[in-house]
PDB file of N, CA, C and O in Angstrom:
ATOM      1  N   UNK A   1     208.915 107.073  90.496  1.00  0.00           N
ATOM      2  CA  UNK A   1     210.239 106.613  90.159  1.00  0.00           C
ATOM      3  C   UNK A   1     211.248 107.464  90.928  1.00  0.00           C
ATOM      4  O   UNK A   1     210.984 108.611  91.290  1.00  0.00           O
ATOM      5  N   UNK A   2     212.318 106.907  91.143  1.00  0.00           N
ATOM      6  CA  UNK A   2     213.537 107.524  92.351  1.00  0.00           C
ATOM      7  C   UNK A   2     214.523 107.012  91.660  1.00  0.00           C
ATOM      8  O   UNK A   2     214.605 105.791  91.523  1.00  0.00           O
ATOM      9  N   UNK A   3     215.396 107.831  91.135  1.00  0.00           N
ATOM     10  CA  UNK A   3     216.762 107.531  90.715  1.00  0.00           C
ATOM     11  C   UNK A   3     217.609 108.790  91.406  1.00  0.00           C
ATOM     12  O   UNK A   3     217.320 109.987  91.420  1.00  0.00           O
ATOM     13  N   UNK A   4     219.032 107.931  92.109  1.00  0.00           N
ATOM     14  CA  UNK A   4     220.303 108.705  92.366  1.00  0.00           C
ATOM     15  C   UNK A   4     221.160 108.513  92.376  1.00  0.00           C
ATOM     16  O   UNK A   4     221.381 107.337  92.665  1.00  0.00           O
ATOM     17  N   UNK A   5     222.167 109.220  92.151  1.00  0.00           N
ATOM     18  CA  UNK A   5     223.753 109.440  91.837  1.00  0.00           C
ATOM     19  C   UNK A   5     224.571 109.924  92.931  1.00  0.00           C
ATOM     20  O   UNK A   5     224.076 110.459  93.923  1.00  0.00           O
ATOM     21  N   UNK A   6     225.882 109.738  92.758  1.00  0.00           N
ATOM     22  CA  UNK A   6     226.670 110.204  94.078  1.00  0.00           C
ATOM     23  C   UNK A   6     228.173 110.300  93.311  1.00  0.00           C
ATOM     24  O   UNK A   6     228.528 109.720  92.284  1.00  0.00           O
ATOM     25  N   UNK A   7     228.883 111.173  94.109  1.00  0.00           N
ATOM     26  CA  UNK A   7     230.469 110.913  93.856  1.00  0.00           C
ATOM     27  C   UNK A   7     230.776 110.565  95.062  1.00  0.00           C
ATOM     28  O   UNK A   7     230.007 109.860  95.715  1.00  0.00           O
ATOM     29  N   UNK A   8     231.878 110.978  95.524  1.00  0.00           N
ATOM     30  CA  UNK A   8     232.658 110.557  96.627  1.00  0.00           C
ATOM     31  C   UNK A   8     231.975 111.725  98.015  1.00  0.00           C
ATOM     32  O   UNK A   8     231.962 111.481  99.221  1.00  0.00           O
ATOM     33  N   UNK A   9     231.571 112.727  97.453  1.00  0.00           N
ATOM     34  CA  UNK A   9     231.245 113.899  98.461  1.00  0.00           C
ATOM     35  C   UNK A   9     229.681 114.442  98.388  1.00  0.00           C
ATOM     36  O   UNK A   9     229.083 114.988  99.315  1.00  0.00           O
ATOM     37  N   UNK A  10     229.209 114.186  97.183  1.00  0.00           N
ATOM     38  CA  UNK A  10     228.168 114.381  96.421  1.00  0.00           C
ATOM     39  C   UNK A  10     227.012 113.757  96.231  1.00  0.00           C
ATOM     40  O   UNK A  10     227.197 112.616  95.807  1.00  0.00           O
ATOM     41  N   UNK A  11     225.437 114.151  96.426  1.00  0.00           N
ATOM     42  CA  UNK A  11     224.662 113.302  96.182  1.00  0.00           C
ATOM     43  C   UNK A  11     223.804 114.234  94.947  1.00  0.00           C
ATOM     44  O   UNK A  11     224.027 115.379  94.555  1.00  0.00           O
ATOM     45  N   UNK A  12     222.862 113.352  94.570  1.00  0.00           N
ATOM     46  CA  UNK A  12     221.674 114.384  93.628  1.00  0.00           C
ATOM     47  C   UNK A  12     220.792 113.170  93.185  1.00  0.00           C
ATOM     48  O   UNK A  12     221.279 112.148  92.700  1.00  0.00           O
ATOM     49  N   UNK A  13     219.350 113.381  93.409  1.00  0.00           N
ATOM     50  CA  UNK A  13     218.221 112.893  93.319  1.00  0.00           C
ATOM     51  C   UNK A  13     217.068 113.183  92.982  1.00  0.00           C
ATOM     52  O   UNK A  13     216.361 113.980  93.599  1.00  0.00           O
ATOM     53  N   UNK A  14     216.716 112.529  91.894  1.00  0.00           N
ATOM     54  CA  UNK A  14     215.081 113.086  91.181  1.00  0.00           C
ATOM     55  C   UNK A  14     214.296 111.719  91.881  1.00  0.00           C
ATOM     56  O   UNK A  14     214.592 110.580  92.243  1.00  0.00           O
ATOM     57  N   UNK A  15     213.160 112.565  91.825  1.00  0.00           N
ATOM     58  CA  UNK A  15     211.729 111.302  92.308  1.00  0.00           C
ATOM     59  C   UNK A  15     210.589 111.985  91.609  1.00  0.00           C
ATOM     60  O   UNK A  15     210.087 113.054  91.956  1.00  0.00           O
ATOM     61  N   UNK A  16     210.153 111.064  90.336  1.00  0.00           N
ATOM     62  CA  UNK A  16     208.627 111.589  89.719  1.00  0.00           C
ATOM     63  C   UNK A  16     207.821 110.969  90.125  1.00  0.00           C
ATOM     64  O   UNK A  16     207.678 109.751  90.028  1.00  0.00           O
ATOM     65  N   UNK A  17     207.044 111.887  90.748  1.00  0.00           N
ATOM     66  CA  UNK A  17     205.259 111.689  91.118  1.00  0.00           C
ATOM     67  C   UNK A  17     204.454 112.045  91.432  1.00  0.00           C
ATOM     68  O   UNK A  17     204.720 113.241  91.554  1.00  0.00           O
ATOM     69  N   UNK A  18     203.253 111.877  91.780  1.00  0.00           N
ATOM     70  CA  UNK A  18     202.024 112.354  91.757  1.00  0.00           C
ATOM     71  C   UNK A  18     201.821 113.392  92.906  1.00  0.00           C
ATOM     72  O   UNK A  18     202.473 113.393  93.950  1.00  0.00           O
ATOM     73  N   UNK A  19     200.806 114.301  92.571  1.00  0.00           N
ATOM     74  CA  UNK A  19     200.929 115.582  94.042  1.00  0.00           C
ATOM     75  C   UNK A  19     199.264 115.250  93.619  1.00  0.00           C
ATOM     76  O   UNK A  19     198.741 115.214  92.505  1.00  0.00           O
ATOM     77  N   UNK A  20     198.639 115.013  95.073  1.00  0.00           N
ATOM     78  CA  UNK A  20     197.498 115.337  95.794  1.00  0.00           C
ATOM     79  C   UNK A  20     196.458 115.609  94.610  1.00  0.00           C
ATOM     80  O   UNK A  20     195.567 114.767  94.496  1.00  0.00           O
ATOM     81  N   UNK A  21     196.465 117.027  93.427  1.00  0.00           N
ATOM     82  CA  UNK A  21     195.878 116.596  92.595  1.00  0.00           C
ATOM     83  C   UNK A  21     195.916 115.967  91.405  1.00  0.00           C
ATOM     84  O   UNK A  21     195.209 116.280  90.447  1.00  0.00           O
ATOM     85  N   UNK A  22     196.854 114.933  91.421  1.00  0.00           N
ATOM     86  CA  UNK A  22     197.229 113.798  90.298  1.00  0.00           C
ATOM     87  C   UNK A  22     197.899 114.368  89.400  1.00  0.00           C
ATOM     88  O   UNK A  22     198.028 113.942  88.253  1.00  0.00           O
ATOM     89  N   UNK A  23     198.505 115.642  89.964  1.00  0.00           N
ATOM     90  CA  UNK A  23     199.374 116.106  88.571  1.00  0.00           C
ATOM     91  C   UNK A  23     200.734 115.525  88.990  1.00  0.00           C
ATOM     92  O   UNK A  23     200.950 115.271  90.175  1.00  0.00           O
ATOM     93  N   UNK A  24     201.769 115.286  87.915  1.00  0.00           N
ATOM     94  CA  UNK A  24     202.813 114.873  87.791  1.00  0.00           C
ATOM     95  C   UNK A  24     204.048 115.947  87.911  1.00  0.00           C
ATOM     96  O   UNK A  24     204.216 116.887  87.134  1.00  0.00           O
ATOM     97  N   UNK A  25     205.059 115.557  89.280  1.00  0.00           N
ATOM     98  CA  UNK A  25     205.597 116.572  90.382  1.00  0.00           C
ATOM     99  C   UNK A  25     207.087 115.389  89.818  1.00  0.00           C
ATOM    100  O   UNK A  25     207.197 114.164  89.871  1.00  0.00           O
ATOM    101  N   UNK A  26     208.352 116.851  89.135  1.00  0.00           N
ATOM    102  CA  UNK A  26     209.573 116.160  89.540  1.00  0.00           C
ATOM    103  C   UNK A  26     210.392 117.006  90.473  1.00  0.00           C
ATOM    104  O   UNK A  26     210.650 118.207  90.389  1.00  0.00           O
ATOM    105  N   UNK A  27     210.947 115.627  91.895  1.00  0.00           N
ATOM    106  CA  UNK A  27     211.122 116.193  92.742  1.00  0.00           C
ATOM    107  C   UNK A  27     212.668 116.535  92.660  1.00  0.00           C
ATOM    108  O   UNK A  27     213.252 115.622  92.076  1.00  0.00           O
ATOM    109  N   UNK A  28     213.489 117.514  93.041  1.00  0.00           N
ATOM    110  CA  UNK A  28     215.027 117.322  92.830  1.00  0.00           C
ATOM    111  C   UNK A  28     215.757 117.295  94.019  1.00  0.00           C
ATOM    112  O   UNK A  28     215.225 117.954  94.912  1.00  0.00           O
ATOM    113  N   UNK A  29     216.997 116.646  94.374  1.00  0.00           N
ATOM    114  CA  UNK A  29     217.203 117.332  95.585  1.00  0.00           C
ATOM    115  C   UNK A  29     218.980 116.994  95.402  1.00  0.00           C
ATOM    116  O   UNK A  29     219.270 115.824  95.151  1.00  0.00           O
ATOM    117  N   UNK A  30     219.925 117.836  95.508  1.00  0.00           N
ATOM    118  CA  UNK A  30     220.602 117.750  96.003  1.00  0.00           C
ATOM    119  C   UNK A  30     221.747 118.288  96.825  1.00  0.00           C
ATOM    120  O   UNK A  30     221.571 119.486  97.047  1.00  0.00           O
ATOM    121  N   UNK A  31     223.198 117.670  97.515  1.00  0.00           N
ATOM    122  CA  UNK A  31     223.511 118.454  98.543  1.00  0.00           C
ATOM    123  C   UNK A  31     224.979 117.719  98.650  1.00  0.00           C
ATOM    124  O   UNK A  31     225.357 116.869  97.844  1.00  0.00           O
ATOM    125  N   UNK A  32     225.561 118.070  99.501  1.00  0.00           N
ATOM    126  CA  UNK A  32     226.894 117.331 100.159  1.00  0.00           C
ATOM    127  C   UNK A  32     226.876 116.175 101.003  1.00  0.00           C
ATOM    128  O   UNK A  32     226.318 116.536 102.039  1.00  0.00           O
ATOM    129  N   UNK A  33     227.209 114.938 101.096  1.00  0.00           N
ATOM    130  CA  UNK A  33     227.502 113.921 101.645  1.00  0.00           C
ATOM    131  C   UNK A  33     227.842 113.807 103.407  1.00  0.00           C
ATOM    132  O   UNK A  33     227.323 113.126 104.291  1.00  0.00           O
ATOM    133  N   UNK A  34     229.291 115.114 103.418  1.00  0.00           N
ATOM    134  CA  UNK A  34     229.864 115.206 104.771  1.00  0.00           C
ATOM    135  C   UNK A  34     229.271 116.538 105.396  1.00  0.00           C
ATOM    136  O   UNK A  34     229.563 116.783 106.567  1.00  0.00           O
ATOM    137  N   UNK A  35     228.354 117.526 104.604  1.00  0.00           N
ATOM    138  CA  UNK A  35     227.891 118.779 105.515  1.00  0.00           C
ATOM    139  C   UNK A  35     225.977 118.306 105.373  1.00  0.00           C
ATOM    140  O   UNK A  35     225.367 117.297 105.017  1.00  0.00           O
ATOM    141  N   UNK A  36     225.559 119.795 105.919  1.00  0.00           N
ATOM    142  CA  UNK A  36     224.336 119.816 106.320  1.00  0.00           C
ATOM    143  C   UNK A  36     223.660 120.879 105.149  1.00  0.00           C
ATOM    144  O   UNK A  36     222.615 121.470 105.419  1.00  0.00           O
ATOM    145  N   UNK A  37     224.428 121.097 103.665  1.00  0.00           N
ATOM    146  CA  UNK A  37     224.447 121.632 103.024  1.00  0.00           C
ATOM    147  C   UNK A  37     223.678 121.336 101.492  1.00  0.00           C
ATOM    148  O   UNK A  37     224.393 120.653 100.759  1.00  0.00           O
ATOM    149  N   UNK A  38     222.703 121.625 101.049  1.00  0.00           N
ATOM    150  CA  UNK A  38     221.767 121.160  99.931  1.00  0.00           C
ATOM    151  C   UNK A  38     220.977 121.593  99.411  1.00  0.00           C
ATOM    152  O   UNK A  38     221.138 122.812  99.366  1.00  0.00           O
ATOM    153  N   UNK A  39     219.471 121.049  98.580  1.00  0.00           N
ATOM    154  CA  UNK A  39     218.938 122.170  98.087  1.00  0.00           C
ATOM    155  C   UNK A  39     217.769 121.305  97.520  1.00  0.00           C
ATOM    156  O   UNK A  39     217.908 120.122  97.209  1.00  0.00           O
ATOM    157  N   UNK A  40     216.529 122.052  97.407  1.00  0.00           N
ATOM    158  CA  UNK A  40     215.175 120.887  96.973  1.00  0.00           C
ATOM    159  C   UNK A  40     214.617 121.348  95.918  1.00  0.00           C
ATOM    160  O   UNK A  40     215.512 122.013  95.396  1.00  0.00           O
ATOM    161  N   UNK A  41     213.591 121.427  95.190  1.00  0.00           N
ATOM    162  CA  UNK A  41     213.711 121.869  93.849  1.00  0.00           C
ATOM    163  C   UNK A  41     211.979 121.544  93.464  1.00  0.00           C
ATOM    164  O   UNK A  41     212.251 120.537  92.811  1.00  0.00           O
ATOM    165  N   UNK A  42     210.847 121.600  93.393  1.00  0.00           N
ATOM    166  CA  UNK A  42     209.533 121.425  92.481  1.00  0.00           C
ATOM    167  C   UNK A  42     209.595 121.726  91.373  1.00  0.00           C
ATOM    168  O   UNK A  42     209.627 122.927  91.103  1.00  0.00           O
ATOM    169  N   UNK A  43     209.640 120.643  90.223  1.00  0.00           N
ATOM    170  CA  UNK A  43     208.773 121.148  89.021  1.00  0.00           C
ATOM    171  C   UNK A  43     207.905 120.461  88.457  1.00  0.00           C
ATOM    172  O   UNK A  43     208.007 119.243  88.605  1.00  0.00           O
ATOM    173  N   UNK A  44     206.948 120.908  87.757  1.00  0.00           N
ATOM    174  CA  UNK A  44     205.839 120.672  87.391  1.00  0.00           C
ATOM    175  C   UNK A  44     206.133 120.241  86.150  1.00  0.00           C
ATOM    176  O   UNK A  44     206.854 120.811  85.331  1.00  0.00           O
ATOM    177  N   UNK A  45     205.362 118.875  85.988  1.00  0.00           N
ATOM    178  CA  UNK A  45     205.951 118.294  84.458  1.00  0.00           C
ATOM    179  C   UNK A  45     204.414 117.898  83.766  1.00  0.00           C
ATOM    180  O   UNK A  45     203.635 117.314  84.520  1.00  0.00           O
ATOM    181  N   UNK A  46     203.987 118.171  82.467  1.00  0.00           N
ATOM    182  CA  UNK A  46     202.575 117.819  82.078  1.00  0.00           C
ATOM    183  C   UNK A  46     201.968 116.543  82.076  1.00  0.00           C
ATOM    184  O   UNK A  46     200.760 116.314  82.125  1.00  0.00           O
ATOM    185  N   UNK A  47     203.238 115.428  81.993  1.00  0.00           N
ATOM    186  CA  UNK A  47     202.867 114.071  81.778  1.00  0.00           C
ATOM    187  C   UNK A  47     203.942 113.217  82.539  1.00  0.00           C
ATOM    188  O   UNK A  47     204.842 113.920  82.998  1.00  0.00           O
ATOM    189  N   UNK A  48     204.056 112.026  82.758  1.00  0.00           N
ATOM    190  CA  UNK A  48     204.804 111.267  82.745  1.00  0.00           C
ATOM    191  C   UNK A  48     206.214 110.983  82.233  1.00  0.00           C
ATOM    192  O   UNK A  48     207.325 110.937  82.760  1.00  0.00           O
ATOM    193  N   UNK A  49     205.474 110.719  80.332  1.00  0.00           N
ATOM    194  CA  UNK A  49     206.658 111.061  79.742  1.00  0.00           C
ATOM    195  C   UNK A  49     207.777 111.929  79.591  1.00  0.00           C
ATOM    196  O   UNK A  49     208.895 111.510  79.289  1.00  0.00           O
ATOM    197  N   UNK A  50     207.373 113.733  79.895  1.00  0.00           N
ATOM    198  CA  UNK A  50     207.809 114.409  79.724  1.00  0.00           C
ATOM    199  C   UNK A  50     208.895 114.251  80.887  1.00  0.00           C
ATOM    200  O   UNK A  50     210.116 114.356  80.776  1.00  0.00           O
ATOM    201  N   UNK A  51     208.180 113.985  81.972  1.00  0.00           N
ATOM    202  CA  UNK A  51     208.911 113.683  83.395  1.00  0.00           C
ATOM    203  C   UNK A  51     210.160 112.982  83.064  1.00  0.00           C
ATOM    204  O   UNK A  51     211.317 113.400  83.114  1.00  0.00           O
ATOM    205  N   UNK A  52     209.487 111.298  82.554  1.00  0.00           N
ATOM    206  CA  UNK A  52     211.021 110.638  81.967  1.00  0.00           C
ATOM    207  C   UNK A  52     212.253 111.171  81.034  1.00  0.00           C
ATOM    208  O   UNK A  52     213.427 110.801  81.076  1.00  0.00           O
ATOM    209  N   UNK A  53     211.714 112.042  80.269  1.00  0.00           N
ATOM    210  CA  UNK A  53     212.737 112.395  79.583  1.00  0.00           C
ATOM    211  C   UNK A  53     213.350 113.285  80.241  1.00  0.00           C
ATOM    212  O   UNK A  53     214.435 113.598  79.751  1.00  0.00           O
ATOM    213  N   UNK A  54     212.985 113.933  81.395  1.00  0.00           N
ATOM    214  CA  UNK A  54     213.876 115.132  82.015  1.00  0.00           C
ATOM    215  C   UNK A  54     215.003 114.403  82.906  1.00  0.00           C
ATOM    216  O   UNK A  54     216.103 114.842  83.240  1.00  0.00           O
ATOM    217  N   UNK A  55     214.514 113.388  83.140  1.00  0.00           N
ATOM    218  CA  UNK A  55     215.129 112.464  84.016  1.00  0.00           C
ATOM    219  C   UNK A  55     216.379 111.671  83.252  1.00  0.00           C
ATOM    220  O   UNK A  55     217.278 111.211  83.956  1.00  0.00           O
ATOM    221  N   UNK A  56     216.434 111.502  81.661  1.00  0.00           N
ATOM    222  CA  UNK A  56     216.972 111.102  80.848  1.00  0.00           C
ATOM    223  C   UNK A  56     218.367 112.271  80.665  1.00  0.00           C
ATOM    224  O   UNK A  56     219.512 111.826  80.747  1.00  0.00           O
ATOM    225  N   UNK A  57     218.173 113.452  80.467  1.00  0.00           N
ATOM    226  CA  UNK A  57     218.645 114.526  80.324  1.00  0.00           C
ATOM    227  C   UNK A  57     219.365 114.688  81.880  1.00  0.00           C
ATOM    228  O   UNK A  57     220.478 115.203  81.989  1.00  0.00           O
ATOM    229  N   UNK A  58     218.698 114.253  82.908  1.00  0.00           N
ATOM    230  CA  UNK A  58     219.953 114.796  84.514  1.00  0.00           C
ATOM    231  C   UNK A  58     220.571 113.598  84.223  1.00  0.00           C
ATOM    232  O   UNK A  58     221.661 113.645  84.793  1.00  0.00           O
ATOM    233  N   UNK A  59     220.456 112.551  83.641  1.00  0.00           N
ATOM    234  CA  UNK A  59     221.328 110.756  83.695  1.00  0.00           C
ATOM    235  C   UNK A  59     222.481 111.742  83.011  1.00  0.00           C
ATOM    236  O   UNK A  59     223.522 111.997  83.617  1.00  0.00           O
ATOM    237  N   UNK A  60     222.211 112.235  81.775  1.00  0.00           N
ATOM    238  CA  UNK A  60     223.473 112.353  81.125  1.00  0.00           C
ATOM    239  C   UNK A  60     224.298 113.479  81.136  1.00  0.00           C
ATOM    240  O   UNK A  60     225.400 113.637  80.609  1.00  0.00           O
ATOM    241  N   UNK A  61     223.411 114.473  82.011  1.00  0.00           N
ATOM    242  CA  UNK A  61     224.739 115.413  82.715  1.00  0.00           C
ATOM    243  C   UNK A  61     225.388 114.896  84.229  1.00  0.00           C
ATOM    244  O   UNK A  61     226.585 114.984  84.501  1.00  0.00           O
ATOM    245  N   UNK A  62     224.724 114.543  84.813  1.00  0.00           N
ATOM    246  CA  UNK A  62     225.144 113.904  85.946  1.00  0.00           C
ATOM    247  C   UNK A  62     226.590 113.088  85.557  1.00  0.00           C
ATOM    248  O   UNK A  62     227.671 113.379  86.069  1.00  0.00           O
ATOM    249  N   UNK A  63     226.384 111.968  84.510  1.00  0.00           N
ATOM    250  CA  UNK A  63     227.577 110.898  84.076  1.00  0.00           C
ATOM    251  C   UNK A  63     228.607 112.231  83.760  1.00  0.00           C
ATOM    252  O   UNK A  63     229.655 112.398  84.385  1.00  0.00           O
ATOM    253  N   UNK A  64     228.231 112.947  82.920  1.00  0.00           N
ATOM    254  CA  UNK A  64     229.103 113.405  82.419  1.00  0.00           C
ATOM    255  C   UNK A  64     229.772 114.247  83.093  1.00  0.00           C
ATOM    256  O   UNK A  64     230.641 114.849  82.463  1.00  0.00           O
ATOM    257  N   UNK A  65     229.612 114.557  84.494  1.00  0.00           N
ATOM    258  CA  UNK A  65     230.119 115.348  85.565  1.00  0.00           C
ATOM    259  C   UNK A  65     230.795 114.325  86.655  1.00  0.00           C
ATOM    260  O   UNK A  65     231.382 114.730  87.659  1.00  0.00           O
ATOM    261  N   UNK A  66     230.633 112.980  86.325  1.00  0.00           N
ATOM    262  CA  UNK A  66     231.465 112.065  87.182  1.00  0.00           C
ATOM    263  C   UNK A  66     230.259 111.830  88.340  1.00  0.00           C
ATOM    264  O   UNK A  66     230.729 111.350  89.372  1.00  0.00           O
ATOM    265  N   UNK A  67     228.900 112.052  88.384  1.00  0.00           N
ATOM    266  CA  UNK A  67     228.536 110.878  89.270  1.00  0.00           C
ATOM    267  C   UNK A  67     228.252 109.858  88.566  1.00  0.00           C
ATOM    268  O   UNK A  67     228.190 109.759  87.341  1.00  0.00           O
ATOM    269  N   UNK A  68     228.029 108.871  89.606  1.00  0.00           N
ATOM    270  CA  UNK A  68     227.559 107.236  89.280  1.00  0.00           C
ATOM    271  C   UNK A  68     226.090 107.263  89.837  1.00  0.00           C
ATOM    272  O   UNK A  68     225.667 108.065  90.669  1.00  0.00           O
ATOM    273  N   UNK A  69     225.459 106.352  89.299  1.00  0.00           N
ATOM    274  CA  UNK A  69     223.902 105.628  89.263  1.00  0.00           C
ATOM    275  C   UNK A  69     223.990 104.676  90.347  1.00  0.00           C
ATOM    276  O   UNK A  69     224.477 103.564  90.139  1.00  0.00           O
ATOM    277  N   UNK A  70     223.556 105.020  91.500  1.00  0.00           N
ATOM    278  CA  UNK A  70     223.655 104.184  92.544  1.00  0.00           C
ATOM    279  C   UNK A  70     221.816 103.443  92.719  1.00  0.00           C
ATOM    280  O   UNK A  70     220.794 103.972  92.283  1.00  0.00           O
ATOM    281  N   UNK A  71     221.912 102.189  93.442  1.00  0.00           N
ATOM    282  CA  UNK A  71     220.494 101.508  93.304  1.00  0.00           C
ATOM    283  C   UNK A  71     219.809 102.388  94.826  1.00  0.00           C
ATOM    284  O   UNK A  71     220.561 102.733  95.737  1.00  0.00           O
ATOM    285  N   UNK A  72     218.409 102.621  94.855  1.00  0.00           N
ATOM    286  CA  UNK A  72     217.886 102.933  96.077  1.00  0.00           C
ATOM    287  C   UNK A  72     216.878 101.717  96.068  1.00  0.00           C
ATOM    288  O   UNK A  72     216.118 101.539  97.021  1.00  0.00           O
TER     289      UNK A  72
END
């Protein structure tokens, strides 16, 4: 799964999935729009679910910091 957000200058992006030995990898990444400026992030999540809900938790700080849910 790949969900991301953006403001006007701003991007930030999670992607949950599988690493090589089938464990469940959330990926993070984000950075500035107009520079070469950003940042990548591994964490290790036990399940799926747990994955979704972390992903639930960046939806609602993200909104609440003024990005939007853009489609990829």
């Amino acid at each position: 799964m790949r969900v991301r957000w953006e403001t006007s200058t701003r991007y930030y992006e999670v992607r949950l999935v599988r690493d090589l030995l089938q464990d469940w990898v959330l990926i993070v990444s984000r950075g500035g729009k107009t520079n070469r400026l950003g940042a990548l992030r591994t964490l290790f999540v036990s399940s799926e679910e747990e994955g979704m809900k972390m992903i639930e938790t960046v939806e609602k700080v993200r909104t609440r910091r003024g990005y939007v849910r853009v489609p990829v």
